[in-house]
KEVEXKE-160378 format. One record per residue (C-alpha): x, y, z; residue number from 1; residue in three letters. Coordinates in steps of 0.5 Angstrom, whole numbers, plus 2048, in hexadecimal, padded with zeros to 3 digits. Example, Ala and Ser with C-alpha at 12.3 -4.5 7.8 and 13.67 -1.06 7.14 Angstrom:
! residues 2
> east|north|up|doba|marlo
> 819|7F7|810|1|Ala
> 81B|7FE|80E|2|Ser
//
This chain:
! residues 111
> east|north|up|doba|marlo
> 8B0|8C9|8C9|1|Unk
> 8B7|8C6|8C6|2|Unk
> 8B8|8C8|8BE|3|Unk
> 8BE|8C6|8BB|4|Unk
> 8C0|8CC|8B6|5|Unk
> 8C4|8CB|8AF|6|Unk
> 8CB|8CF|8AF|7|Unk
> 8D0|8CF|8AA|8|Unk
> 8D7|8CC|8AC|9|Unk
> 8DD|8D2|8AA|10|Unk
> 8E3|8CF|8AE|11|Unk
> 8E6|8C9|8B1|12|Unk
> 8EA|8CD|8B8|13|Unk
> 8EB|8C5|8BB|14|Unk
> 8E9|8BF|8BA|15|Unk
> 8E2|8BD|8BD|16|Unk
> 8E0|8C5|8BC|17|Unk
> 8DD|8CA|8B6|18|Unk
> 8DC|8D1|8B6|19|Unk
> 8D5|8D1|8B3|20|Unk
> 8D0|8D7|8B0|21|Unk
> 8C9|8D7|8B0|22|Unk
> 8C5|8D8|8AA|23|Unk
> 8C5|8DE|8A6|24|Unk
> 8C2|8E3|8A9|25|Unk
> 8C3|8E1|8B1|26|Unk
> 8CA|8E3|8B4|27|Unk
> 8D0|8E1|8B8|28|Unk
> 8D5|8DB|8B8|29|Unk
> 8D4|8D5|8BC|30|Unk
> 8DA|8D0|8BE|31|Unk
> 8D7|8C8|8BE|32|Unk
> 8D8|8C2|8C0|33|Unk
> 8D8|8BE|8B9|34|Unk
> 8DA|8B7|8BD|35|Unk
> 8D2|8B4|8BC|36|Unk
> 8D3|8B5|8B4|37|Unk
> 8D5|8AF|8B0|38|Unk
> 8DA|8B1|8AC|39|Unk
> 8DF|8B7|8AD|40|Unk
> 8DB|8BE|8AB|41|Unk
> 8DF|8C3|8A6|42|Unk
> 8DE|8CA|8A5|43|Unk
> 8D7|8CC|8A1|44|Unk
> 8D4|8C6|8A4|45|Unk
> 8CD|8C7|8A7|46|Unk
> 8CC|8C4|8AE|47|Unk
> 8C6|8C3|8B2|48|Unk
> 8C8|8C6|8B8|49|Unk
> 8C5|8C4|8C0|50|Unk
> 8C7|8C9|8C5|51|Unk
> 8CE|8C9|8C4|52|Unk
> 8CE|8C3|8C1|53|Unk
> 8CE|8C0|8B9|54|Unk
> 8CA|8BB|8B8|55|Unk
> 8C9|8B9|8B1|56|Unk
> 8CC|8BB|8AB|57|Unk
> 8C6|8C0|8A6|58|Unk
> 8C6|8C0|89F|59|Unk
> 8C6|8C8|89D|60|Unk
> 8BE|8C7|89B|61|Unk
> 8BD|8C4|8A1|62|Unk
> 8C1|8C9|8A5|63|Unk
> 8BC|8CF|8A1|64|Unk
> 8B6|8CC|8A2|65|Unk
> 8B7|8CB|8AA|66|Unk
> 8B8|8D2|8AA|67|Unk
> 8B4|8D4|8A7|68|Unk
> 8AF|8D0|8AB|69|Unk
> 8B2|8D3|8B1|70|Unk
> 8B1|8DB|8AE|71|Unk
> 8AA|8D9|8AC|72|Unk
> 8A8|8D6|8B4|73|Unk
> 8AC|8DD|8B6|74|Unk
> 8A8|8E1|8B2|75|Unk
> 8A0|8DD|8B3|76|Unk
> 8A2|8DE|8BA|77|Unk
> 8A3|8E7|8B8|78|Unk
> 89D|8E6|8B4|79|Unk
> 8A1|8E7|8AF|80|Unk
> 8A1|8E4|8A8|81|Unk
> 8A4|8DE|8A7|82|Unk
> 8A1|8DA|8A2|83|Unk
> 8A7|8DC|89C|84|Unk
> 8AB|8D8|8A2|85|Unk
> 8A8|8D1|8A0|86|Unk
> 8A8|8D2|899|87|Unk
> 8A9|8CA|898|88|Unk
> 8A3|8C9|89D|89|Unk
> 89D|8CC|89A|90|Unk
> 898|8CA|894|91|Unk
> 89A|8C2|897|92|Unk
> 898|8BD|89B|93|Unk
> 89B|8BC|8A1|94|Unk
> 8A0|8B6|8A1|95|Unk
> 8A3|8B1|8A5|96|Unk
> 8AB|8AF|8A6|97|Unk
> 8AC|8AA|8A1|98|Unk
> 8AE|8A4|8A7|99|Unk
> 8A7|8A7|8A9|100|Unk
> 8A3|8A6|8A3|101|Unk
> 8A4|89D|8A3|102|Unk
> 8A2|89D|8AA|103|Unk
> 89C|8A2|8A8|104|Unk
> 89A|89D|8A3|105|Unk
> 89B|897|8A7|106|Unk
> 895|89A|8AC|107|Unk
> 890|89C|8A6|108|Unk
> 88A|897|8A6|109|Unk
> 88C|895|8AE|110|Unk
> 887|897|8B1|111|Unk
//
């Protein structure tokens, strides 16, 4: 299985590369390929990163709730509890992604 993990941009050694650290809570640094990105990264930015490869660019809510959802599958798969860690999930209805949702629409009554 693939998982893209949110790390946080703490310096720019070269060109093309950052040194990123996860999540609070997790450890370590990581140096990678900021190539992919659409427009430069600067220290504090939150990356979506692949591998060692930065793939897209996170707001910091987003960044949280990725790593949240990360701990949380840790945590069911311990048979720990993890319902604290999808907070912005429970008590509504699933959604689907808004480029998603015109689609769904169209396909209502099609049948």
């Amino acid at each position: 299985m693939c998982i893209g993990v949110p790390m946080q941009v703490r310096s720019l050694p070269v060109a093309g590369a950052a040194v990123c650290a996860p999540a609070p809570g997790d450890s370590g640094t990581r140096t990678v390929d900021t190539l992919l990105l659409d427009r430069p990264a600067g220290p504090g930015d939150w990356l979506l990163v692949h591998g060692s490869v930065a793939i897209r660019a996170l707001a910091s809510e987003e960044a949280q709730q990725i790593a949240d959802a990360l701990r949380a599958a840790s945590a069911a798969a311990a048979g720990q509890p993890f319902e604290h860690l999808l907070a912005d999930l429970i008590d509504r209805e699933p959604q689907l992604p808004p480029h998603l949702r015109q689609a769904g629409d169209s396909e209502v009554g099609h049948g």
